[in-house]
C-alpha positions in Angstrom: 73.3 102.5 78.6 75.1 101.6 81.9 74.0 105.5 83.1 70.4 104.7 82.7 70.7 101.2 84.4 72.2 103.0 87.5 69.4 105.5 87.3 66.7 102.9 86.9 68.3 100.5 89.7 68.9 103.3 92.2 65.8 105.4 92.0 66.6 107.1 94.9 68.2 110.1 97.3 70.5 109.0 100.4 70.3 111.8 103.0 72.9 112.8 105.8 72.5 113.9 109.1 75.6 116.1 110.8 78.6 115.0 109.6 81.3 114.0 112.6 78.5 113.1 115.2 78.0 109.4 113.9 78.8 108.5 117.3 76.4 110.2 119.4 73.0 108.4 120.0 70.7 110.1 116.9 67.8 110.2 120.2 70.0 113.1 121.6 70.6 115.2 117.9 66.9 114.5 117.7 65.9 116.5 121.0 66.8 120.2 119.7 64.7 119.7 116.4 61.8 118.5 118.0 62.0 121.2 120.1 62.6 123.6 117.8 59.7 122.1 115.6 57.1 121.5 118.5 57.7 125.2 119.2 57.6 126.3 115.7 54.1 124.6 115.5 52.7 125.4 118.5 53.7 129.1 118.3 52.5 129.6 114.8 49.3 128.0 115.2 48.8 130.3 118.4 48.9 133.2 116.4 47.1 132.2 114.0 44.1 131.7 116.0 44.4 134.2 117.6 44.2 136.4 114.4 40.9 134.7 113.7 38.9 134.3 116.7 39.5 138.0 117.3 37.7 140.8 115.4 39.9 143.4 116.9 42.7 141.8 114.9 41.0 141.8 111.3 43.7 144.7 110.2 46.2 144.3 107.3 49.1 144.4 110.0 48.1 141.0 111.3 46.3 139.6 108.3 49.8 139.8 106.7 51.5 138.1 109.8 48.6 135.4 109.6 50.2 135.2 105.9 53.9 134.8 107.2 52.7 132.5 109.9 50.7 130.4 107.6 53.9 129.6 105.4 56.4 129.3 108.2 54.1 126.5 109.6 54.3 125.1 105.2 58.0 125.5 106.0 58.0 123.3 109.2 56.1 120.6 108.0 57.5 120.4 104.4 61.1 119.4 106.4 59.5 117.6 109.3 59.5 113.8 108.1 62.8 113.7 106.6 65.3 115.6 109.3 63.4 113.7 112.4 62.9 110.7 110.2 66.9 110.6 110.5 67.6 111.4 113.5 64.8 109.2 115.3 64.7 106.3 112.7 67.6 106.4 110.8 66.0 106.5 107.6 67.9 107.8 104.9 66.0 107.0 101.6 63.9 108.8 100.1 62.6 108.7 96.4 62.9 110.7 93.2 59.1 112.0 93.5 59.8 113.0 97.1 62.7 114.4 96.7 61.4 116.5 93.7 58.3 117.5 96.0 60.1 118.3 98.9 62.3 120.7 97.4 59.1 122.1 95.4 57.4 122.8 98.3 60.6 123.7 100.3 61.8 126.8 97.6 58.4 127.6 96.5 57.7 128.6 100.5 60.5 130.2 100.9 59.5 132.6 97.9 56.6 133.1 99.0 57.5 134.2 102.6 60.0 136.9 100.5 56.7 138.0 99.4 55.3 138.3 102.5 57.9 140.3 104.0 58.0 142.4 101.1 54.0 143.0 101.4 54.8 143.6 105.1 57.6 146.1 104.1 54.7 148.1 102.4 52.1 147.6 104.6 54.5 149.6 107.0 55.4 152.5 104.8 51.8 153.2 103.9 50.8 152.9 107.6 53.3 155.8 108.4 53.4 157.5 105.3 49.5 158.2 105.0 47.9 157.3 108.3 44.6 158.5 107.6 44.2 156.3 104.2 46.1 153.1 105.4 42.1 151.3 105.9 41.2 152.7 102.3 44.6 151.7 100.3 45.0 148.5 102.0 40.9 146.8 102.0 40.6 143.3 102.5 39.8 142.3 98.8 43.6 144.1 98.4 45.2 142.0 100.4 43.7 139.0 99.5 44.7 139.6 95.3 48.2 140.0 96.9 48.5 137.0 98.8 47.6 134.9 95.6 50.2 136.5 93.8 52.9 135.9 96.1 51.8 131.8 96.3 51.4 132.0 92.2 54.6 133.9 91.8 55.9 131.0 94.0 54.9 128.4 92.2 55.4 129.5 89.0 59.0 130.0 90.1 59.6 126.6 91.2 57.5 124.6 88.8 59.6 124.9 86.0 63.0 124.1 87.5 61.4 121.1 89.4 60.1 119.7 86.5 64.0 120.1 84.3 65.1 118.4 87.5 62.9 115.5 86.5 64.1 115.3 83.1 67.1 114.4 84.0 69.5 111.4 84.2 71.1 110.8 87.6 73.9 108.0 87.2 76.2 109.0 90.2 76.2 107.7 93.7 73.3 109.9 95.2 74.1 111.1 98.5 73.2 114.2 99.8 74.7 116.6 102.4 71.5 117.8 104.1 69.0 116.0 105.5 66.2 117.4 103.0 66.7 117.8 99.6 67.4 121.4 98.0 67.7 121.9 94.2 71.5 123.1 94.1 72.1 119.8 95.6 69.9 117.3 93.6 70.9 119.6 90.1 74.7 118.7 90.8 73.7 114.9 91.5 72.6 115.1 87.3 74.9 113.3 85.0 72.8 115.6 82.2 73.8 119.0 81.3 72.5 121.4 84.0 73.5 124.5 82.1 70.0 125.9 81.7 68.7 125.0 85.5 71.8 126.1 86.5 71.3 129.3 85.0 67.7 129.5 85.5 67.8 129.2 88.9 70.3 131.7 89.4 68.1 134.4 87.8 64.7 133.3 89.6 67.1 133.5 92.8 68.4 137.0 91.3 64.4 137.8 90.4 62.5 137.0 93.6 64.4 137.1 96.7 67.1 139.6 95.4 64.2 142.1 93.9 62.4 141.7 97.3 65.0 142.2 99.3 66.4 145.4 97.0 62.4 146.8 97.8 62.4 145.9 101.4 65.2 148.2 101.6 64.0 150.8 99.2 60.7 150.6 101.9 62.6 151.2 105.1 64.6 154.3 103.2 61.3 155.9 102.3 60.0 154.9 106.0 63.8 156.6 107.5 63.1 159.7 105.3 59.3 160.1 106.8 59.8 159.4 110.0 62.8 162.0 109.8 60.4 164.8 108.7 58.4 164.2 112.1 59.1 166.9 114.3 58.4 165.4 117.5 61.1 162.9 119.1 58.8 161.1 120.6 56.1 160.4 117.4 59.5 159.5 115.6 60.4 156.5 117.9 57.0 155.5 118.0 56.5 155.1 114.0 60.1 152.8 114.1 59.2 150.5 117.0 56.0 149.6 114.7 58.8 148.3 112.2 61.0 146.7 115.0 59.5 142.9 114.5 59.4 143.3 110.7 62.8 143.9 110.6 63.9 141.3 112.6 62.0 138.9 110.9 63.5 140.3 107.7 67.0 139.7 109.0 66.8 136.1 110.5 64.8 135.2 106.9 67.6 136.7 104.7 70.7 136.8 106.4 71.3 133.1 106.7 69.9 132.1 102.8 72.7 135.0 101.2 75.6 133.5 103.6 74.0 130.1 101.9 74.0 131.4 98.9 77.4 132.4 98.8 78.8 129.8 100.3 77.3 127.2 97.4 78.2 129.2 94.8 82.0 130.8 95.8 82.9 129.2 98.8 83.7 125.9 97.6 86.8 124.6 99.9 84.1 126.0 103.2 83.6 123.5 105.3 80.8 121.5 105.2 79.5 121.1 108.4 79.2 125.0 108.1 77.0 124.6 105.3 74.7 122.3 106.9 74.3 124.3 110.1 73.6 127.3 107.6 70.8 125.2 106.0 69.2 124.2 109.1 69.3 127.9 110.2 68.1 129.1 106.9 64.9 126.8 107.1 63.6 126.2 111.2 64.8 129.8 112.4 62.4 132.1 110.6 59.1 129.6 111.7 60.8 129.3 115.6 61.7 132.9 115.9 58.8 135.1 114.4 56.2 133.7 116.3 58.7 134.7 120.0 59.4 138.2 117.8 56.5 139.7 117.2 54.5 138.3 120.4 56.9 140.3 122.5 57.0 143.5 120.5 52.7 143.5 120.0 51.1 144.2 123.2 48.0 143.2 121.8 49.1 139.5 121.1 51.0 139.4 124.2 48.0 140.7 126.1 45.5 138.4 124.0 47.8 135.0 124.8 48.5 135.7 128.2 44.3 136.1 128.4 43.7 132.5 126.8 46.0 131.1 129.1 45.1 132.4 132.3 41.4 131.2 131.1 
């Protein structure tokens, strides 16, 4: 009875900022995330319009980077109001539903970019692998079905653990160590048994980012063994420096969410400012750095800004 008083009496999260920098004026931690987010923002939404305003664009390539942009700009504004809402006005609450939203929305993205890079990963092999039926394979209609798998396959992922999360009993003193709220966190704030989510999660982890992961590298084997078979030098560098930004954003999306992953699950006695620096990593690099990525390896995005600005 006294567990569900608690609950009832505390119906909410208590988030932290970076632990050991109490002392420093939260209007200087504040400067690099607004930064990093005004950036983010701007960069994304760049591309973006520059994708639609410009026929010469309308090709799978940069219809799936409109895709990536579209939920690295989700990402960004699903962590916006809590991690400057901290740091600028020291507001630390924040309820059960919003909470349970923001870690929807946070997860659920971060799925569905997987997806994206995976679709990406494809898009690639088929552009090198057959050239002359790249147009035909990959039609708009195509595209579009696959885009609405990745954001179902998303939220069907998320849904159900969000919604176990809800059904359960939270009695404990509940402060978090980020300053958003993720579900490892929130499922060990539970006084219930978190067996099944526990579980759960680890094989919708295992399921989606894993299997993507496991075919983004089964992708860039098949593209290694093409490109191989190409007898000129030259044509062979050219077919890898198309897959140059891919695989960079590949690498700052997934590196920092298996160190994460790790760390939560095995590295228990690691220290926990490292964990929080891996969590802010894992969620505003991806949005700041594809955007700088693949406007400096596309000349026709480079050429295409540089135009609207000088207008």
């Amino acid at each position: 009875m006294s567990a569900v008083n608690v609950t009832m009496g505390a119906a909410v999260f208590l988030l932290t900022g970076i632990p050991g920098q109490e002392d420093i004026q939260n209007v200087w931690i504040s400067l690099p995330f607004c930064l990093t987010y005004g950036i983010s923002i701007v960069g994304n939404s760049i591309i973006l319009f520059i994708i639609k305003t410009d026929p010469s664009l309308h090709v799978p390539m940069y219809i799936f980077l409109s895709m990536l942009g579209i939920t690295d700009l989700g990402l960004s504004i699903a962590t916006i109001p809590t991690i400057l809402g901290i740091y600028l006005f020291n507001s630390r609450e924040i309820s059960f539903d919003a909470c349970f939203a923001q870690l929807f929305f946070i997860h659920s993205l971060q799925c569905i970019e997987s997806s994206v890079l995976l679709l990406m990963a494809f898009d690639r092999f088929i552009a090198i692998r057959d050239p002359l039926r790249y147009a035909s394979i990959l039609t708009l209609p195509k595209i579009t079905k696959m885009g609405l798998v990745c954001v179902l396959r998303g939220v069907a992922v998320m849904l159900p653990l969000t919604i176990l999360l809800k059904q359960f009993r939270y009695c404990r003193v509940n402060v978090l160590s980020h300053s958003y709220c993720m579900h490892q966190e929130v499922m060990m704030m539970a006084c219930s048994d978190i067996s099944v989510n526990n579980i759960y999660g680890l094989f919708t982890k295992l399921l989606t980012m894993g299997f993507d992961s496991l075919l983004i590298f089964l992708s860039y084997v098949m593209i290694l063994k093409t490109v191989l078979s190409i007898a000129s030098n030259a044509e062979c560098l050219r077919a890898l420096n198309t897959c140059v930004s891919h695989l960079c954003a590949v690498l700052i999306f997934y590196t920092p969410d298996i160190f994460l992953s790790v760390i939560y699950r095995f590295g228990k006695s690691s220290s926990p400012l490292l964990q929080i620096l891996l969590g802010y990593i894992s969620l505003l690099l991806p949005p700041l750095l594809n955007p700088i990525v693949y406007c400096v390896k596309s000349k026709h995005l480079r050429a295409r800004i540089i135009r609207m600005f000088v207008k």
